[in-house]
C-alpha positions in Angstrom: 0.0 0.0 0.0 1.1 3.1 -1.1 2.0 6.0 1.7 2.4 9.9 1.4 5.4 10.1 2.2 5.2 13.3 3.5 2.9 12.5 6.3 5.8 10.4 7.3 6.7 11.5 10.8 10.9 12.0 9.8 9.9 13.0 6.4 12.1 15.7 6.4 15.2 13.7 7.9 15.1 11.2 6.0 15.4 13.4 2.3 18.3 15.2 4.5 20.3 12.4 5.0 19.2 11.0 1.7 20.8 14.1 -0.3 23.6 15.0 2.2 24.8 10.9 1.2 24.5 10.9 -2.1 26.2 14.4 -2.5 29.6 12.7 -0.3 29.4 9.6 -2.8 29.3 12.4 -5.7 32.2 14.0 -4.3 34.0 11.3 -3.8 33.7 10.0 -7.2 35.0 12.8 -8.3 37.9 12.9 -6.1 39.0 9.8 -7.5 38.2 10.7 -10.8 40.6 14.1 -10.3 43.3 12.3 -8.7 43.6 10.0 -11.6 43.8 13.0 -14.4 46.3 14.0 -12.1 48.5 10.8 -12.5 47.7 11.0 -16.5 48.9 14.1 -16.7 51.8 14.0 -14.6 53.0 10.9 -16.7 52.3 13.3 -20.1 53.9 16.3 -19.0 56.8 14.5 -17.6 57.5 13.0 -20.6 56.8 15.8 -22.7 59.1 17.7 -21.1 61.6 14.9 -21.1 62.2 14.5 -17.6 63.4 11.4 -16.1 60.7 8.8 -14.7 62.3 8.9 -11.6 61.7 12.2 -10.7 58.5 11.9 -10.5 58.1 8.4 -8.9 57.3 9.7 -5.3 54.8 11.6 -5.9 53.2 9.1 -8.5 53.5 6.7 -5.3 52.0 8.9 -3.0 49.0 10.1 -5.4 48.5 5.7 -5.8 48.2 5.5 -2.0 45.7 8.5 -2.2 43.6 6.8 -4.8 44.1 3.3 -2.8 42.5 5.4 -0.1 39.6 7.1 -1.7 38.7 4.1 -3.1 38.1 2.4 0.4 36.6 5.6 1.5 34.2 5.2 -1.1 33.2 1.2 -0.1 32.6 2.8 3.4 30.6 5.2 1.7 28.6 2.6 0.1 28.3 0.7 3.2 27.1 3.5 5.4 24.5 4.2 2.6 22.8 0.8 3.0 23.0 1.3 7.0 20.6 4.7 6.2 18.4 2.6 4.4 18.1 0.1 6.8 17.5 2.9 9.0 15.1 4.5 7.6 13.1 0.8 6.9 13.2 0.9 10.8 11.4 3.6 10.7 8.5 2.4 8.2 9.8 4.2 5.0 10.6 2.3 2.3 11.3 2.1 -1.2 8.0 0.2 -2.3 5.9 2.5 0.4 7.3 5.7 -1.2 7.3 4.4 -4.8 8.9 7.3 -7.1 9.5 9.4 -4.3 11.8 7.7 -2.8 15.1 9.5 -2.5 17.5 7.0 -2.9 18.2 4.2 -5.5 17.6 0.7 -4.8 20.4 -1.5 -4.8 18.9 -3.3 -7.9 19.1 -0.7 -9.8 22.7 0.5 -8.7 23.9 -2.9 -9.7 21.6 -3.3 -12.7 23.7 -3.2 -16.1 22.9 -0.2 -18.5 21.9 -1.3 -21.4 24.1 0.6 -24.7 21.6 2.7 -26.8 21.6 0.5 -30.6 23.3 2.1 -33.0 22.8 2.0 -36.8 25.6 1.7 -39.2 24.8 4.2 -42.0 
């Protein structure tokens, strides 16, 4: 049976939370993503400017541990997002109550393949 969600009692929470989650696993996408153009472009510049590999080894090394580490910030991430929607289940709101309201994806469709748009040789 369908609910309004917004006669939920933690209504407004829950959206909070909801957006304030998926705007850290935004962010930390796109930290990743920036450190690696950083390592791209360190490797392209470097050699451009026909530098030695060496002299930029350390920093290639630590910018690899920084990755290493966003990258299990992000499975954290990931984690604590399936602990808020256990949470808010606890509290009677759920995916199937609040139907296309609902803030957050389900993780069906997170791990749901996309399917490539056909294309049409001319």
């Amino acid at each position: 049976m369908r609910v309004d969600p917004t006669n939920h009692p933690q209504y407004d929470t829950i959206l909070a939370v909801a957006a304030a989650v998926m705007a850290a696993e935004r962010d930390t996408d796109a930290s990743i993503k920036a450190l690696s153009q950083l390592v791209s472009t360190t490797i392209d510049e470097f050699a451009e400017a026909r530098l030695p590999a060496g002299l930029s080894q350390r920093a290639l090394d630590k910018l690899a541990s920084s990755i290493a580490g966003q990258i299990e910030s992000r499975r954290l991430l990931t984690e604590a997002h399936r602990e808020f929607g256990r949470a808010a289940k606890a509290l009677g709101a759920t995916a199937d109550g609040w139907g296309p309201t609902w803030p957050c994806y389900t993780v069906e469709e997170a791990v749901k393949p996309k399917r490539a748009p056909l294309r049409r040789v001319a």
